[in-house]
C-alpha positions, 0 to 999 in steps of 0.5 A: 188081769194084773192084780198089783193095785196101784194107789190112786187104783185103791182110791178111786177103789174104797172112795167109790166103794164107801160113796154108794154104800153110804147111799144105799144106807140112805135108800134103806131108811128112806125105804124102811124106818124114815118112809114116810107113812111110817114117820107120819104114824109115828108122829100122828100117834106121838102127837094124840098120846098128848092130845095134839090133833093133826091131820095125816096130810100134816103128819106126811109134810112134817115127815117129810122135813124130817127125811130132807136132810139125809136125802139131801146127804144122798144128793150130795154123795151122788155129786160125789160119787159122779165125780169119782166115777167121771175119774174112774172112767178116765184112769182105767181108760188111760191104764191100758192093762186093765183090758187085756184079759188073758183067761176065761175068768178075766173077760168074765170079770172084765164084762161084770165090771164093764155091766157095773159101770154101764149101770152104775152111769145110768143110775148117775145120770138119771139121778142127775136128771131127775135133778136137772132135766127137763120136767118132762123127762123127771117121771121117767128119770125117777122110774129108771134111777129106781130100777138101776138099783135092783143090778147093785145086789146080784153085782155085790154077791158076784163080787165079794163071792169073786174075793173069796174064791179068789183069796182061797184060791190062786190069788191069795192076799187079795184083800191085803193087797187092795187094802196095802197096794202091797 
């Protein structure tokens, strides 16, 4: 595969790179210090150490109110990075030498982006249904944009594991160069 990185191709690149980091980061404190039983324990044993008394019911609604913000963040980045995505989709379709792999490496490196791709799209339109479709649909939606996560860890250790041999082997500077463009 051509390895020169035009600038709209680095981009689209650190633009959709930066969007699913920040919100895998929302989906870790969702997960771990902003769950909401842990915010409500916090606040139920907060509250008795000065004598106010709520229910674990209460405790979980106030909790609750105090993650909307950032999951609404995560809404937002979603809309973001679909747009980047929908873009990506449309450019490496017009940039035809993305597509010609020559050697073993390159068809392996072209299906785990194609994979990624494929999954990354699941995980958006479900998250969109999730927001938008049908109630019937949202139980179903909520399950699939859950497990489409679990494909972003094995993808991002094949990836960077990719950049390293690469970097230290025959394509040496990389980094630089989807950094640069140079």
């Amino acid at each position: 595969m051509k390895t020169s990185h035009t600038f709209i191709d680095r981009l689209l690149h650190w633009t959709l790179a930066l969007g699913i980091t920040f919100i895998l980061l929302t989906v870790f404190l969702r997960l771990n210090w902003m769950e909401k039983n842990h915010v409500a324990s916090l606040l139920t044993d907060g509250l008795s150490n000065i004598d106010v008394e709520i229910t674990r019911e209460q405790a979980i609604k106030i909790a609750k109110q105090i993650r909307k913000p950032m999951f609404d963040w995560h809404l937002i980045m979603g809309y973001i990075v679909t747009g980047i995505f929908i873009l990506r989709i449309i450019y490496t379709s017009v940039k035809k030498n993305l597509y010609d792999p020559k050697t073993t490496t390159e068809k392996f490196q072209l299906w785990v982006y194609r994979g990624f791709y494929i999954l990354l799209g699941f995980t958006l339109i479900s998250g969109l249904l999730i927001k938008f479709g049908p109630d019937f649909i949202h139980d179903l939606a909520e399950e699939i944009h859950k497990l489409t996560l679990f494909y972003m860890i094995p993808f991002l250790i094949v990836h960077f594991t990719g950049i390293i041999l690469a970097e230290f082997g025959s394509k040496k500077g990389i980094v630089s160069k989807m950094i640069s463009g140079e």
